[in-house]
PDB file of N, CA, C and O in Angstrom:
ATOM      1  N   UNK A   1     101.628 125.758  87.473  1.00  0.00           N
ATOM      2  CA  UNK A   1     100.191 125.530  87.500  1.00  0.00           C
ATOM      3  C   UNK A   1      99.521 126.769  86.904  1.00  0.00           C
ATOM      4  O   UNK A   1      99.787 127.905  87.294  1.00  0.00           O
ATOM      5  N   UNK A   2      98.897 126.573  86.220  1.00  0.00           N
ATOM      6  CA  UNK A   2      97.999 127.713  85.288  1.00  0.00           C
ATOM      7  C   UNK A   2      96.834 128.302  86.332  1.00  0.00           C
ATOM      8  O   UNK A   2      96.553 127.555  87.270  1.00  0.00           O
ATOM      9  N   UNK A   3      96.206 129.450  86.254  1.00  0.00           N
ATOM     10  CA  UNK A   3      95.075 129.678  86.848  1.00  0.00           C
ATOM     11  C   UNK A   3      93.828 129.390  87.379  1.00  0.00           C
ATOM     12  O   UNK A   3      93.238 129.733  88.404  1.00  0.00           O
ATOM     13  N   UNK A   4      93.418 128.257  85.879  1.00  0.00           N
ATOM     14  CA  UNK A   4      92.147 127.398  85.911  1.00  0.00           C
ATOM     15  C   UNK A   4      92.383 126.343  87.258  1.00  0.00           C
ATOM     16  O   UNK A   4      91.614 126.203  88.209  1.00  0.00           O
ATOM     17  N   UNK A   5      93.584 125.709  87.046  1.00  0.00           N
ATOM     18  CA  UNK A   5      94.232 124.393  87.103  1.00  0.00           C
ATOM     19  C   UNK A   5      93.995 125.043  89.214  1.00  0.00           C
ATOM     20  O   UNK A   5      93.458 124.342  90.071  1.00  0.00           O
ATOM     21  N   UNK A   6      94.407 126.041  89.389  1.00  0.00           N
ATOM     22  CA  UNK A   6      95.049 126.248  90.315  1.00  0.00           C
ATOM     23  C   UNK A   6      93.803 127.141  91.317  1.00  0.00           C
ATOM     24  O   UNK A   6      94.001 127.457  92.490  1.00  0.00           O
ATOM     25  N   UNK A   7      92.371 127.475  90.449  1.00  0.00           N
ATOM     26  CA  UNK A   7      91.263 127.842  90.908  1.00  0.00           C
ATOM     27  C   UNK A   7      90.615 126.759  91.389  1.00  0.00           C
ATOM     28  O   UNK A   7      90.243 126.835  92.560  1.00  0.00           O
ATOM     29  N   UNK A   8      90.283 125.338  90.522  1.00  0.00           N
ATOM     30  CA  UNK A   8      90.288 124.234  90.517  1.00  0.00           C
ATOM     31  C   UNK A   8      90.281 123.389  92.040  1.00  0.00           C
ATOM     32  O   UNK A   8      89.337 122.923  92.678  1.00  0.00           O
ATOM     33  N   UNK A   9      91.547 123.408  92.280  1.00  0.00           N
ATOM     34  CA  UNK A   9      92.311 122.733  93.259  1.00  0.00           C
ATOM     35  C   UNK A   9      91.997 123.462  94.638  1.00  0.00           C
ATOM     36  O   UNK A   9      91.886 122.829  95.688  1.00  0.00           O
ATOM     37  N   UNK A  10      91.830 125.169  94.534  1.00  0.00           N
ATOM     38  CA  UNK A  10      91.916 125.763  95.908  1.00  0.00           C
ATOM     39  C   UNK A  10      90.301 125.381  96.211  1.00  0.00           C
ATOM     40  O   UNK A  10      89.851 125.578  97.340  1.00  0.00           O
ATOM     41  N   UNK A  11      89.444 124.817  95.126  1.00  0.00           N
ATOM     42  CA  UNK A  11      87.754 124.504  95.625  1.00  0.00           C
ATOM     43  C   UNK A  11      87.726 122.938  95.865  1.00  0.00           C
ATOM     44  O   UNK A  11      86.577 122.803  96.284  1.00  0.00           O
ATOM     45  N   UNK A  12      88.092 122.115  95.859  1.00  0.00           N
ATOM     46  CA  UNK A  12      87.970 121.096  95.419  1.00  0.00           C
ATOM     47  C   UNK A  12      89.041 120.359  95.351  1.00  0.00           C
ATOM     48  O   UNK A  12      88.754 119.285  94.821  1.00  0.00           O
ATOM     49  N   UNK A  13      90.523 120.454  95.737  1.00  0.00           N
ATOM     50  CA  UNK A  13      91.292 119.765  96.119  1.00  0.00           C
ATOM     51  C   UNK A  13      91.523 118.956  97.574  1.00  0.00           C
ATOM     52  O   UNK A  13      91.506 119.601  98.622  1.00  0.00           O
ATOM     53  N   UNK A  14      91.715 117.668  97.572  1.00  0.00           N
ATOM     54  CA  UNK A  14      92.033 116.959  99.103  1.00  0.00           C
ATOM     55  C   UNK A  14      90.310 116.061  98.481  1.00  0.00           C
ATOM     56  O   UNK A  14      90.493 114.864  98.261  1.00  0.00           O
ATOM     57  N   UNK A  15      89.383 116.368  98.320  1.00  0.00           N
ATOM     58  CA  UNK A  15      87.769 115.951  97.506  1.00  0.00           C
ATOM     59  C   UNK A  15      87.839 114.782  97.350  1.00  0.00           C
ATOM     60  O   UNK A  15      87.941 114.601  96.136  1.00  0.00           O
ATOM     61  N   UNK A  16      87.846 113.521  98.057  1.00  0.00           N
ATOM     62  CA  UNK A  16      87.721 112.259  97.784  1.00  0.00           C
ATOM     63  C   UNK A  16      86.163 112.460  97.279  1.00  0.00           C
ATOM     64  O   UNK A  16      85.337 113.312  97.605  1.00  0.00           O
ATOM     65  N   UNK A  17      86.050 111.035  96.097  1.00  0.00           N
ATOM     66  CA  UNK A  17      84.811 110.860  95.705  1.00  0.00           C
ATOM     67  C   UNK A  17      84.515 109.288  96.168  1.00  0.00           C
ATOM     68  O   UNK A  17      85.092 108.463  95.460  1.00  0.00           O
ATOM     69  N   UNK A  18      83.707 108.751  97.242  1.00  0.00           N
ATOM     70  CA  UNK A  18      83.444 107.489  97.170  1.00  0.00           C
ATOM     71  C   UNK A  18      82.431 106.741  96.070  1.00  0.00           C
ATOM     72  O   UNK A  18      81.280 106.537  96.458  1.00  0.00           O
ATOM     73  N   UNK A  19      82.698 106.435  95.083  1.00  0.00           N
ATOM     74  CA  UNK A  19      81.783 105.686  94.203  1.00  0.00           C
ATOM     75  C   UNK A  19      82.421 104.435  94.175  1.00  0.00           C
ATOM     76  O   UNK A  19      83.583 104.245  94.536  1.00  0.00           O
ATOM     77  N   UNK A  20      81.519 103.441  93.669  1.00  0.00           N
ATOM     78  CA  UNK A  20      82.319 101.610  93.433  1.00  0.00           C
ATOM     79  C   UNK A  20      80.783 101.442  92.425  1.00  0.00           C
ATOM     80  O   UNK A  20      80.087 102.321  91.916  1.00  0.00           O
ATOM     81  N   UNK A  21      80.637  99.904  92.414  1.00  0.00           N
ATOM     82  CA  UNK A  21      79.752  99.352  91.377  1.00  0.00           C
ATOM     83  C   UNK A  21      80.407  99.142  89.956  1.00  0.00           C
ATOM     84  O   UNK A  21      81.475  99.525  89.477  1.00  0.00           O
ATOM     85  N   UNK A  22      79.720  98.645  89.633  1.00  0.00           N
ATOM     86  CA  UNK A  22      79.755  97.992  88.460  1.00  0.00           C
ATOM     87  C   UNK A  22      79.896  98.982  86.770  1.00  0.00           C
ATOM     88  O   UNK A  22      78.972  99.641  86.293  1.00  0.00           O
ATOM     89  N   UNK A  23      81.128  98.838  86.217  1.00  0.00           N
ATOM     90  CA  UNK A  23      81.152 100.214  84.888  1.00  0.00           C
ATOM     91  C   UNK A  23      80.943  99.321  83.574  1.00  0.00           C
ATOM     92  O   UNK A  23      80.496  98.177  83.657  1.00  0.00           O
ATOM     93  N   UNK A  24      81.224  99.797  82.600  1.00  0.00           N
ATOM     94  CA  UNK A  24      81.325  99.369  81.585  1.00  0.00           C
ATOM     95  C   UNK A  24      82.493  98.430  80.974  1.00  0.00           C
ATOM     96  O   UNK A  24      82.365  97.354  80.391  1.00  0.00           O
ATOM     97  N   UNK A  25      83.773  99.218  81.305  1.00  0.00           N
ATOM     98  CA  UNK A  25      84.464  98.259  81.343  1.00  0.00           C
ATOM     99  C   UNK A  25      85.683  98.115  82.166  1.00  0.00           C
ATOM    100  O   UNK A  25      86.858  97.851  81.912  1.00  0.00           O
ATOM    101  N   UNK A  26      84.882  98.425  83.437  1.00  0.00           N
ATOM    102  CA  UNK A  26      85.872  97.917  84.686  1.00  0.00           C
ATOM    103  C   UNK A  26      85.282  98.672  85.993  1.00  0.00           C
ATOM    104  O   UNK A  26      84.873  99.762  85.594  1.00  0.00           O
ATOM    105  N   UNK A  27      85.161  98.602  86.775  1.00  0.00           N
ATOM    106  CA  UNK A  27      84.638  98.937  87.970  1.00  0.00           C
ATOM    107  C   UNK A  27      84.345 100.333  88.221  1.00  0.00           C
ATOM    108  O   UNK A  27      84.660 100.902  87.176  1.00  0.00           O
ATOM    109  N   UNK A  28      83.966 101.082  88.941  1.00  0.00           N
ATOM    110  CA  UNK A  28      83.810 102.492  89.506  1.00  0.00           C
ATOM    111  C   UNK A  28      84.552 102.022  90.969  1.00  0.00           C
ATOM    112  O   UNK A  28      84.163 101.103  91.690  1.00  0.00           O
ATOM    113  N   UNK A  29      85.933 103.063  91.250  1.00  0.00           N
ATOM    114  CA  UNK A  29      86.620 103.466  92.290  1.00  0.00           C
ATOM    115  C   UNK A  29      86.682 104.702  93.060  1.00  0.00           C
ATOM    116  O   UNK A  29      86.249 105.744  92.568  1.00  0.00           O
ATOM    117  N   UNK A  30      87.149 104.670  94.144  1.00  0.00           N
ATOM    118  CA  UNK A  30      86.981 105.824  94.676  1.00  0.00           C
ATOM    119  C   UNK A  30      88.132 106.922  94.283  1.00  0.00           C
ATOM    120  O   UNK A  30      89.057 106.384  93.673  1.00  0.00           O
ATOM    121  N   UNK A  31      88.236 107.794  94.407  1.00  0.00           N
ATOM    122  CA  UNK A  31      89.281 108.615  93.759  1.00  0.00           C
ATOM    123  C   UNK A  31      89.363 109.931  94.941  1.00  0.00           C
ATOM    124  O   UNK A  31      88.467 110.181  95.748  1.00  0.00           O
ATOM    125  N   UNK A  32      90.701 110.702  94.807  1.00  0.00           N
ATOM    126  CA  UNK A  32      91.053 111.677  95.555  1.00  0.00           C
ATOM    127  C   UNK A  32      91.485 113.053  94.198  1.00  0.00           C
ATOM    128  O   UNK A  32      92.024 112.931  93.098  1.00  0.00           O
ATOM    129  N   UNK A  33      91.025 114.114  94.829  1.00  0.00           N
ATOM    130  CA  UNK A  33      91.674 115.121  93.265  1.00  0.00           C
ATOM    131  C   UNK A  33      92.634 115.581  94.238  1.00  0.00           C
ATOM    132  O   UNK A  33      92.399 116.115  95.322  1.00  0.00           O
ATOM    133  N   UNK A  34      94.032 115.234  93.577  1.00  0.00           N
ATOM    134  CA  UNK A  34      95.420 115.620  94.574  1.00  0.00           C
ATOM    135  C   UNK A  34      96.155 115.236  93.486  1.00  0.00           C
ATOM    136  O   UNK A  34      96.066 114.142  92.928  1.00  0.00           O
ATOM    137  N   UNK A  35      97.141 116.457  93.079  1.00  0.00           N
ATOM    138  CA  UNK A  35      97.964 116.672  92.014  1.00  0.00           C
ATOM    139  C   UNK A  35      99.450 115.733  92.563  1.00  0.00           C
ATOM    140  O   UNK A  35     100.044 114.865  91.923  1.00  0.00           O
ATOM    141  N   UNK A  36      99.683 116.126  93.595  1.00  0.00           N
ATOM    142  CA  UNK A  36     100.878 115.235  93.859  1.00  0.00           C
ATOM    143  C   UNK A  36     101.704 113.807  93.327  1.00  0.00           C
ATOM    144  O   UNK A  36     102.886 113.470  93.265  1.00  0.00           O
ATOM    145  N   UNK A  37     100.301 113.137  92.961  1.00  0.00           N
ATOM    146  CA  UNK A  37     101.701 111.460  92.230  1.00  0.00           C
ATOM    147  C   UNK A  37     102.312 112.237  91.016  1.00  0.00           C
ATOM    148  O   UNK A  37     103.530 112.276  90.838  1.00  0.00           O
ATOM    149  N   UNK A  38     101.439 112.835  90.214  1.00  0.00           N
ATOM    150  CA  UNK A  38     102.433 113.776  89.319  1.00  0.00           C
ATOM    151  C   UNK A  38     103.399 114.445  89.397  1.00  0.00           C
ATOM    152  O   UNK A  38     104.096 114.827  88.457  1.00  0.00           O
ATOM    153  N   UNK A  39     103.576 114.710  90.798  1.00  0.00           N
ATOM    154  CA  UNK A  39     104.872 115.886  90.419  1.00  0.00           C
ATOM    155  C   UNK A  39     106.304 115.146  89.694  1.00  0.00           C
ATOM    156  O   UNK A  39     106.686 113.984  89.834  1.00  0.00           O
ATOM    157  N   UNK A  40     106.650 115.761  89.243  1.00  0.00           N
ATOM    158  CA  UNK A  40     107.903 115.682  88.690  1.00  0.00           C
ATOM    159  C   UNK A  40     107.522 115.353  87.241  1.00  0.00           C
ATOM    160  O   UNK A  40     108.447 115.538  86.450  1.00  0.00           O
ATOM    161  N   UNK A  41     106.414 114.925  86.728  1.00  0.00           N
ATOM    162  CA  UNK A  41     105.854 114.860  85.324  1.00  0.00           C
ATOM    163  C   UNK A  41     105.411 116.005  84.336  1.00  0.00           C
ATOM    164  O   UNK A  41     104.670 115.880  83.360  1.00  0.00           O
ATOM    165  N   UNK A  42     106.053 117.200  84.820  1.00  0.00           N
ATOM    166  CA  UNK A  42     105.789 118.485  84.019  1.00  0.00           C
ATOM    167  C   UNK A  42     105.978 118.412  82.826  1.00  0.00           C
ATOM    168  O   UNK A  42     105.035 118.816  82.146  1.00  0.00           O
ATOM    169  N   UNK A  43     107.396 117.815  81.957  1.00  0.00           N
ATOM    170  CA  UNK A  43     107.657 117.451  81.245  1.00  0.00           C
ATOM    171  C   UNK A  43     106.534 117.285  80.026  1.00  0.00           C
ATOM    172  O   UNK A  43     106.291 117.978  79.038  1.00  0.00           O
ATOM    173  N   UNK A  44     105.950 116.028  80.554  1.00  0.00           N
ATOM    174  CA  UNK A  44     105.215 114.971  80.175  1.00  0.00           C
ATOM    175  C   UNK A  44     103.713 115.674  79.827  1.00  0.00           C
ATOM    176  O   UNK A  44     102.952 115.368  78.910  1.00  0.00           O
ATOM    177  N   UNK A  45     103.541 116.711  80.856  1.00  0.00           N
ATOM    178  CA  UNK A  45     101.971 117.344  80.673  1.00  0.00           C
ATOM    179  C   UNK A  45     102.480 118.617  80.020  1.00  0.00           C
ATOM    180  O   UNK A  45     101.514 119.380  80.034  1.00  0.00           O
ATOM    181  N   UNK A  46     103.353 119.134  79.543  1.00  0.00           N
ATOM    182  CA  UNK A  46     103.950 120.188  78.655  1.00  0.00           C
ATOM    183  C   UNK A  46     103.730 119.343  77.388  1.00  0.00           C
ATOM    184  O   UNK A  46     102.621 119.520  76.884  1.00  0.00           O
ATOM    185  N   UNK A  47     104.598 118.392  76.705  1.00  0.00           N
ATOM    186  CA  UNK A  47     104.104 117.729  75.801  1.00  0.00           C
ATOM    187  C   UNK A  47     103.153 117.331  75.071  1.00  0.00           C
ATOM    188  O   UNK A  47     103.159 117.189  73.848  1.00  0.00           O
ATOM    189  N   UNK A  48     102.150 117.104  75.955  1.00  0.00           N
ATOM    190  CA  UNK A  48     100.867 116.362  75.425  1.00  0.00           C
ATOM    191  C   UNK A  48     100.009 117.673  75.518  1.00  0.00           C
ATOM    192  O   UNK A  48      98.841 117.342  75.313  1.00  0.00           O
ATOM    193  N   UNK A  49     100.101 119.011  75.739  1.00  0.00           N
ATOM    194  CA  UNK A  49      99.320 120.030  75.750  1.00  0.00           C
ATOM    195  C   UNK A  49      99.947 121.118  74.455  1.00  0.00           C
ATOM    196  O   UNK A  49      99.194 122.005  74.053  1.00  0.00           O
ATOM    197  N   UNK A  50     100.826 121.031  74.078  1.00  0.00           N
ATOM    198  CA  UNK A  50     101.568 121.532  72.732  1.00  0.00           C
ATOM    199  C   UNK A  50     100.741 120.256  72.049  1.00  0.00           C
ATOM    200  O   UNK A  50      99.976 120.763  71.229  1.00  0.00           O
ATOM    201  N   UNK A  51     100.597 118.941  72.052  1.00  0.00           N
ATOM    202  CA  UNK A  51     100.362 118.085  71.160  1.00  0.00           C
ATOM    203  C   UNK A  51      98.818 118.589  70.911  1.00  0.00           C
ATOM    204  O   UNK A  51      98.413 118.393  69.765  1.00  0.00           O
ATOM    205  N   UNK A  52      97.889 119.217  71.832  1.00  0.00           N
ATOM    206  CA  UNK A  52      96.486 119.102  71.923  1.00  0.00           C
ATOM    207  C   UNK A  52      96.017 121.153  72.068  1.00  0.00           C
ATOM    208  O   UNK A  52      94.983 121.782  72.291  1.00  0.00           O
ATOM    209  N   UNK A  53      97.375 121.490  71.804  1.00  0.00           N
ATOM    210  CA  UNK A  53      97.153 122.673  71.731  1.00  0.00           C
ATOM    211  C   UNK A  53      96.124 123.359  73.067  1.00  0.00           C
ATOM    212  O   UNK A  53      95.112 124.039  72.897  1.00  0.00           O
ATOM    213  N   UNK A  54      96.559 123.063  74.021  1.00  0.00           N
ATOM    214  CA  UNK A  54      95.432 123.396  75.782  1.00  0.00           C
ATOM    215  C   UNK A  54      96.662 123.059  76.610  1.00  0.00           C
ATOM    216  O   UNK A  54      97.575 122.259  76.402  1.00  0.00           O
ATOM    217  N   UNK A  55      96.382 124.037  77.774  1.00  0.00           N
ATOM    218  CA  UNK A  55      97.785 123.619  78.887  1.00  0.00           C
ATOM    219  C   UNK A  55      96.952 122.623  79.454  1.00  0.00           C
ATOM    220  O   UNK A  55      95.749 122.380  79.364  1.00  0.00           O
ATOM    221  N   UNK A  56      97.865 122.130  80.037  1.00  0.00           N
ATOM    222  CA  UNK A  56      97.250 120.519  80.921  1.00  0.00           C
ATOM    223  C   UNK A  56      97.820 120.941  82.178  1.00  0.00           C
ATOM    224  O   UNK A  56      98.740 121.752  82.285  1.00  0.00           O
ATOM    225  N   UNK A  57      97.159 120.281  83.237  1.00  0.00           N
ATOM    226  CA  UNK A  57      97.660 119.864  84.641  1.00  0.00           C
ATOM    227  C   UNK A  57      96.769 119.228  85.514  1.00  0.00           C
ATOM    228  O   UNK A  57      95.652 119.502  85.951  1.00  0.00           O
ATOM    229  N   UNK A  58      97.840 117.979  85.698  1.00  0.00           N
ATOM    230  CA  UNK A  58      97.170 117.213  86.601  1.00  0.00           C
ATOM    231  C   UNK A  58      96.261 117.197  88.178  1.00  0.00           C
ATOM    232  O   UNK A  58      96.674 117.465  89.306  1.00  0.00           O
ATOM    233  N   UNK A  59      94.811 116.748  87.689  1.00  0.00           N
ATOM    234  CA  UNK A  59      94.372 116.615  88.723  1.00  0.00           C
ATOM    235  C   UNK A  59      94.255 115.727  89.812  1.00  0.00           C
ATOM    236  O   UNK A  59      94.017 115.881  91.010  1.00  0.00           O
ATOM    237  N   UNK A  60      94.464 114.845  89.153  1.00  0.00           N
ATOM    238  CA  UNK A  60      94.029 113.344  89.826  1.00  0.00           C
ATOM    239  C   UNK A  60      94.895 112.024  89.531  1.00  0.00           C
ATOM    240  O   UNK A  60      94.913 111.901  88.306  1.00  0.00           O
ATOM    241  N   UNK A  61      95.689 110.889  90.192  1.00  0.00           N
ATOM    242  CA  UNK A  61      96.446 110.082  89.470  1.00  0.00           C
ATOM    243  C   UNK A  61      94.928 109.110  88.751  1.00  0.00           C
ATOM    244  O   UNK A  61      93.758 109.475  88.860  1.00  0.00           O
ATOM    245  N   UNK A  62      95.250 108.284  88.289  1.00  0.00           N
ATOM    246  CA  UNK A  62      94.696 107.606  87.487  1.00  0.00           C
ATOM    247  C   UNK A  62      94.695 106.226  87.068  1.00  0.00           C
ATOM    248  O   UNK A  62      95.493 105.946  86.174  1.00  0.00           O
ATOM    249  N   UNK A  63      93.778 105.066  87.647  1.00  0.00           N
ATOM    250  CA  UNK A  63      94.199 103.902  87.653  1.00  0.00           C
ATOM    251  C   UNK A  63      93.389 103.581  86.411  1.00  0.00           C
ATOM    252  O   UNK A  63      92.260 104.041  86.239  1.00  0.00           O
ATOM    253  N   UNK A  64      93.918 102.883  85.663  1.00  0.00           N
ATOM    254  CA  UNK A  64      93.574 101.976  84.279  1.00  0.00           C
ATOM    255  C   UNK A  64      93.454 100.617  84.492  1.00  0.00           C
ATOM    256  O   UNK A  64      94.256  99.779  84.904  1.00  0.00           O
ATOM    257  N   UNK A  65      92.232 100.550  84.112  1.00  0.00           N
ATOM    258  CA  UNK A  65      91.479  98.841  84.231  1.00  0.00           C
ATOM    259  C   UNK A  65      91.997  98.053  82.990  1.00  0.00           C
ATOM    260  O   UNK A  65      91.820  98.450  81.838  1.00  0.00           O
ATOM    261  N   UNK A  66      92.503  97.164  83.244  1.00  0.00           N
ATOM    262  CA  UNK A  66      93.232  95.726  82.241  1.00  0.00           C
ATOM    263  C   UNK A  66      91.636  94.536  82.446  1.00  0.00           C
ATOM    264  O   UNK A  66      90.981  94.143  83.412  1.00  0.00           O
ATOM    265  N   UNK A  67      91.570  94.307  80.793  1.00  0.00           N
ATOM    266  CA  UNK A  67      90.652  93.250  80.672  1.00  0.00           C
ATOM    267  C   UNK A  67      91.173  92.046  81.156  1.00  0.00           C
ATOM    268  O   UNK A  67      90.493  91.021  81.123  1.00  0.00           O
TER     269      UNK A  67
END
């Protein structure tokens, strides 16, 4: 975990957000910032941060709305 990533988390980690209603194209959910469903995906966020040239680390898992 990088510094930012890890300043981040010690303010504002465990931080559920309750929002819902209606989005653009798919609902507003509630969300938790908790790095954990990631673990073991270091790999994966090493990759895509060489690809984008910025370290990455996960804050939050992430559900994706299907039309």
């Amino acid at each position: 975990m990088h510094d930012a990533a890890e300043a981040f988390l010690q303010e504002f980690g465990g931080l559920t957000v309750n929002v819902s209603g209606p989005g653009i194209s798919c609902a507003h959910t509630p969300f938790e910032l908790n790095p954990e469903p990631a673990w073991g995906e270091d790999g994966r966020f090493m990759e895509w941060g060489e690809t984008i040239g910025r370290r990455l680390y996960p804050l939050r898992e992430m559900d994706l709305c299907h039309r």
